[in-house]
C-alpha positions as CSV (number, residue, x, y, z in Angstrom):
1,X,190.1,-93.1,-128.9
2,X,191.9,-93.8,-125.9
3,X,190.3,-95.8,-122.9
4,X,189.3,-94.1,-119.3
5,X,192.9,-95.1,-118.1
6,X,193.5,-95.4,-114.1
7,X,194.5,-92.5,-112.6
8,X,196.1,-92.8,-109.0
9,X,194.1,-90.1,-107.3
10,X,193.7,-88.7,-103.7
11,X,191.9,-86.0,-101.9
12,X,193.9,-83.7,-100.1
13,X,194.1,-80.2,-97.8
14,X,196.0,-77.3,-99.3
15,X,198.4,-75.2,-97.0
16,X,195.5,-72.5,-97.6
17,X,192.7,-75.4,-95.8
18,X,191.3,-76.4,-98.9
19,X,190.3,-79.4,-100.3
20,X,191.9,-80.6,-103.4
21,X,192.7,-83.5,-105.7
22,X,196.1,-85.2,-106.2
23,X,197.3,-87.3,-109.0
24,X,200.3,-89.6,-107.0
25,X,201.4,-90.5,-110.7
26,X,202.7,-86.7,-111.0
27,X,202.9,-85.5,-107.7
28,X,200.7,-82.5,-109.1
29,X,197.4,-81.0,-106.9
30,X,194.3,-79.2,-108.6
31,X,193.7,-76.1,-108.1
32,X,196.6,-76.3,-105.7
33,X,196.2,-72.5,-104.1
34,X,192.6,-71.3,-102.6
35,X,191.1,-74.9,-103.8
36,X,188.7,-75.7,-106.6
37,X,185.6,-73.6,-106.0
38,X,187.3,-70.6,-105.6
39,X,189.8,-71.0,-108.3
40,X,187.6,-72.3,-110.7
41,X,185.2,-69.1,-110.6
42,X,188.1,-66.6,-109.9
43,X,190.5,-67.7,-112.8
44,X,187.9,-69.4,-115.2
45,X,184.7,-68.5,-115.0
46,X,184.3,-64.4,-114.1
47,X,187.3,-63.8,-116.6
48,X,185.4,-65.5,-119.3
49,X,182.7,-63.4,-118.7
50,X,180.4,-66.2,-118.7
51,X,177.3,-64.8,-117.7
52,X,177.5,-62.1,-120.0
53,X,178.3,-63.3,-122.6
54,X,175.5,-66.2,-122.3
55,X,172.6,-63.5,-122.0
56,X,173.8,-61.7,-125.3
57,X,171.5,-62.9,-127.8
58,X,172.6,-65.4,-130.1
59,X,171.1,-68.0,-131.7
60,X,173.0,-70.9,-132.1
61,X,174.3,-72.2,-128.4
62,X,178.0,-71.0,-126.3
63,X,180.3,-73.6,-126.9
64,X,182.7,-73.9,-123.7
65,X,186.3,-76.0,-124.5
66,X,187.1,-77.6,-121.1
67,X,190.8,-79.0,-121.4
68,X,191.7,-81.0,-118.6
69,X,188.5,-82.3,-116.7
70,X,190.4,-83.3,-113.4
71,X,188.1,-83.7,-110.6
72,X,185.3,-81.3,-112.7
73,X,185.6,-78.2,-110.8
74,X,185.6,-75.6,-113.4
75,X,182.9,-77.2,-116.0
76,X,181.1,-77.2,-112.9
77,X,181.4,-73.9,-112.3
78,X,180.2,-73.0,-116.1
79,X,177.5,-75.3,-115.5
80,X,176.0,-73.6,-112.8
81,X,176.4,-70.6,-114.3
82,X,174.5,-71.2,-117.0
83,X,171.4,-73.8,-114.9
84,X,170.9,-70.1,-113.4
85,X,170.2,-68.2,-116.2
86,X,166.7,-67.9,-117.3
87,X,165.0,-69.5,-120.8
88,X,166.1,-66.1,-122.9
89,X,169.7,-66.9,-122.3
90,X,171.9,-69.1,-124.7
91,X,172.2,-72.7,-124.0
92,X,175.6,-74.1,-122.9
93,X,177.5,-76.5,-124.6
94,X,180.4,-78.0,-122.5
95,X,183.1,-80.3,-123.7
96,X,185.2,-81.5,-121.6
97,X,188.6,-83.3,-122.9
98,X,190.6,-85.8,-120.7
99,X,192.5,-89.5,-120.2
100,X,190.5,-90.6,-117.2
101,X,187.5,-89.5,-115.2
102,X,188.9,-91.4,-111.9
103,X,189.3,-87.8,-110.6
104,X,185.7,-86.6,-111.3
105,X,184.3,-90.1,-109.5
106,X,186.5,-89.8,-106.5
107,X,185.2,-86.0,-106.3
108,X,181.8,-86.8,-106.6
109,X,181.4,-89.7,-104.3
110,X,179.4,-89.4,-101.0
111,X,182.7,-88.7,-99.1
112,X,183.8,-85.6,-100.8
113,X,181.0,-84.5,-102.9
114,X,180.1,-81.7,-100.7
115,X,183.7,-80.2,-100.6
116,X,184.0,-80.5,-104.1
117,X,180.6,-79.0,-104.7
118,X,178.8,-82.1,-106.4
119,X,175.8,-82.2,-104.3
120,X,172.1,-82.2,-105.3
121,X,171.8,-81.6,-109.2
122,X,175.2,-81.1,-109.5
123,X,175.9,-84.9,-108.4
124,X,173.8,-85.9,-110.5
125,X,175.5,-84.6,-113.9
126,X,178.6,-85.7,-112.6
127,X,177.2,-89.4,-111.9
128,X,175.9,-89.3,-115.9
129,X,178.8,-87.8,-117.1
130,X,181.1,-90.3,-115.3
131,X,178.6,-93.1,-116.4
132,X,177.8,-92.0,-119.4
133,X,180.0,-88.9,-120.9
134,X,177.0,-87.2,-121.4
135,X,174.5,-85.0,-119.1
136,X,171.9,-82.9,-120.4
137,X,169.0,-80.6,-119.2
138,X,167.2,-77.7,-121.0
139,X,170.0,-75.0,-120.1
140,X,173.0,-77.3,-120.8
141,X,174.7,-80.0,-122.5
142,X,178.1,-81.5,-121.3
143,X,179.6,-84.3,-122.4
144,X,183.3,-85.7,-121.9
145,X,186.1,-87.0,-124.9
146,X,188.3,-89.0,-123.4
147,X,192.1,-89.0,-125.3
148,X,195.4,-87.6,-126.6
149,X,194.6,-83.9,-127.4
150,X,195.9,-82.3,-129.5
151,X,194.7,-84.9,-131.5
152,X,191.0,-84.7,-130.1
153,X,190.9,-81.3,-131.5
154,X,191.1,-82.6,-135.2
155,X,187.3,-84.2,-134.7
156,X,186.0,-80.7,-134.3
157,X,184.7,-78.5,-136.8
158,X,186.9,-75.2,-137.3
159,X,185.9,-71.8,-135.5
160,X,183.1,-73.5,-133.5
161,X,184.4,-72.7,-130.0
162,X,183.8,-69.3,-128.5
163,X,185.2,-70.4,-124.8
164,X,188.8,-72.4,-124.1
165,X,189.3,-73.2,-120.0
166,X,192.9,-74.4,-120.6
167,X,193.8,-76.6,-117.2
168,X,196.0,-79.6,-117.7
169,X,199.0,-80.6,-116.0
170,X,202.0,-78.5,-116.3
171,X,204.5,-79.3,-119.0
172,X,206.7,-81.4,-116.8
173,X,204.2,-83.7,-116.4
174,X,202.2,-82.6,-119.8
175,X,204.7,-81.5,-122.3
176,X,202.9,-81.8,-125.6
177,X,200.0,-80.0,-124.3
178,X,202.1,-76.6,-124.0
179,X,203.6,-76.4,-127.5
180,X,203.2,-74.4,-130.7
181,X,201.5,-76.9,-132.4
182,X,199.0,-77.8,-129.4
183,X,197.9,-74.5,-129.5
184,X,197.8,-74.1,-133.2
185,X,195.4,-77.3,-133.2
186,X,193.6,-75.1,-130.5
187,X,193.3,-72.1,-132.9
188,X,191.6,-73.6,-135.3
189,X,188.6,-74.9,-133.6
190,X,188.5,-71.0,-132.2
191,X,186.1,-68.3,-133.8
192,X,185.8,-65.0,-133.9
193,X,185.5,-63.4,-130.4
194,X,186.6,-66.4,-128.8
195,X,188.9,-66.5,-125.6
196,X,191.3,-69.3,-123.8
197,X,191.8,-68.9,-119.9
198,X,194.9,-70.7,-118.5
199,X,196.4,-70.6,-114.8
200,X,200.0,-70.5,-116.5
201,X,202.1,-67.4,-116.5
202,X,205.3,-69.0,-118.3
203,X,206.8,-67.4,-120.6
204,X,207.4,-70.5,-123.1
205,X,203.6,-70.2,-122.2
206,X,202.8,-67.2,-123.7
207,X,205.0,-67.2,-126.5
208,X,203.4,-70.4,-127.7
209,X,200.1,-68.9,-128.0
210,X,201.3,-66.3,-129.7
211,X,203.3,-68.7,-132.1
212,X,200.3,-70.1,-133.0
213,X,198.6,-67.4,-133.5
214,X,196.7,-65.8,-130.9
215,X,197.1,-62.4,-129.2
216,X,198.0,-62.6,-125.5
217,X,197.9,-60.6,-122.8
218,X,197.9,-61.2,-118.8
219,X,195.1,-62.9,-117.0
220,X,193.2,-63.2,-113.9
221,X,195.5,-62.5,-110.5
222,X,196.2,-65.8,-108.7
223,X,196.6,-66.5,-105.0
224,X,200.1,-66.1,-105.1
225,X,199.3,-62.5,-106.5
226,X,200.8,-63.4,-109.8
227,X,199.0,-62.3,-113.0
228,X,197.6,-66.4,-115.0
229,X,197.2,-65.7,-119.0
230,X,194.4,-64.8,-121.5
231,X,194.5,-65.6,-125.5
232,X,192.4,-64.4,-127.9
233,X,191.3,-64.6,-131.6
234,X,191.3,-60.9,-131.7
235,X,193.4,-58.8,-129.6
236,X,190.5,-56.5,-128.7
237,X,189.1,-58.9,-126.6
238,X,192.5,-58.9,-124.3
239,X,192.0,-56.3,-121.6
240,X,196.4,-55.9,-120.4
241,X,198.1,-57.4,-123.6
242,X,201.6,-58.4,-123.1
243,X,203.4,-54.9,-124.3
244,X,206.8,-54.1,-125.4
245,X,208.5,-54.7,-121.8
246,X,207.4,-58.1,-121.5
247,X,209.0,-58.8,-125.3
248,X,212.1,-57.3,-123.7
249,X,211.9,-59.5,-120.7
250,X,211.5,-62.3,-122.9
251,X,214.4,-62.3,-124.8
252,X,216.9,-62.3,-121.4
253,X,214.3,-65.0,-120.2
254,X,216.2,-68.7,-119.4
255,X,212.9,-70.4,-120.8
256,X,211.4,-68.1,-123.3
257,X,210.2,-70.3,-126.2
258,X,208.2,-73.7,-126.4
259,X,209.7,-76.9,-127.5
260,X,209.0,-76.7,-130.9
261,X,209.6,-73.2,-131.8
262,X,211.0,-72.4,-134.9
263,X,214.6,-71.0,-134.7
264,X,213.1,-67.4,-135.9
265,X,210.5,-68.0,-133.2
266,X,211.4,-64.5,-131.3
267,X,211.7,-62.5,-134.5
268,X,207.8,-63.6,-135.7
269,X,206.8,-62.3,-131.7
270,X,209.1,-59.5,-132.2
271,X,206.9,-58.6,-135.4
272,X,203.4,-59.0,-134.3
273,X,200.6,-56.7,-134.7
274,X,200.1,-56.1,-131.0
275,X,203.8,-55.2,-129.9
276,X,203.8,-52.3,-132.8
């Protein structure tokens, strides 16, 4: 496994007045738009239907995916949602995947804990998961992998994930993490029921996820009024599936496929179950 390497991180204000995080290495901000806390409920958290779905009875716990930790914001979010909840709920089990928790220590320092929302109880998972990779109370276990997904994915069991918060980088900065065979690596580890959140509208996007077998529709609205993207094991579970007009769209589109699609990669879409 791959070592918690440096990351060159700094807080910043978004144009909106936010506070966010900046990684200098790839010029890219977190949660660059209404700023962690909002985005991370907004985008994450209510389309998940968290809550919900953690006060439907069930006896094993609600296993929560968190790809791309960053400064912690939404596996915060899901962890307050579920330290709410009373004893009847389901437990929470967060993993979070990343290369580095620099971002998560600078966020949860004395300076900018309270902007980032790490104060009181909060703070002190972060501290434990940042000192430890592991924080635990009676409602909710998170811990942290650090290393190269999709290769971290191969350590979990199949169909044993019923949440995905998909949040790293872009693919300029994160190309292997957008491809057919990332989110194939993703699919297994998915079960029944389970959904995958992600702030990316691209196209090359969405026709991974549906390359790798998912059924995909569009998301929560962003603050730039622009629909993000939901995937799910079963397509019932996809409120606004992409239709027939987006798989015209997508054939004039300049960037419509992932880097490793295969060459019939628009005939397979063409032919799935949910553009019939």
């Amino acid at each position: 496994m791959a070592t918690d390497s440096a990351l060159d991180c700094e807080v910043v204000e978004t144009r909106g007045g936010a506070t966010a995080m900046l990684d200098r290495i790839t010029g890219e901000v977190m949660h660059p738009v209404v700023g962690p806390l909002i985005e991370a409920a907004a985008l994450y958290v209510e389309p998940s239907c968290l809550a919900g779905r953690l006060l439907r009875p069930a006896p094993a716990p609600l296993v929560l995916f968190d790809v791309g930790l960053g400064a912690g914001s939404n596996a915060l979010a899901a962890w307050r949602v579920s330290e709410a909840l009373g004893p009847s709920a389901r437990r929470l089990e967060i993993v979070s995947f990343d290369r580095s928790l620099a971002a998560l220590r600078l966020a949860a320092s004395p300076a900018h804990a309270a902007a980032f929302g790490f104060e009181g109880d909060a703070g002190t998972a972060a501290r434990q998961l940042a000192a430890h990779q592991h924080h635990e109370t009676t409602r909710t276990s998170w811990r942290v992998r650090l290393g190269e997904l999709p290769d971290e994915f191969a350590a979990a069991p199949a169909k044993s994930v019923d949440i995905v918060f998909w949040d790293p980088f872009s693919p300029r900065a994160n190309p292997a993490l957008w491809t057919m065979a990332a989110f194939a690596a993703l699919r297994r580890v998915c079960r029944e029921g389970a959904t995958v959140h992600t702030y990316s509208r691209a196209t090359a996007t969405r026709s991974a996820l549906l390359l790798a077998g998912f059924a995909v529709g569009f998301g929560a609205i962003t603050g730039a009024n622009k629909p993000t993207t939901i995937a799910a094991v079963d397509l019932r579970d996809v409120n606004q599936p992409l239709n027939r007009r987006w798989l015209e769209r997508l054939v004039r589109s300049s960037a419509p496929l992932p880097l490793d699609a295969p060459v019939d990669a628009l005939v397979r879409i063409g032919k799935l179950p949910q553009f019939a």
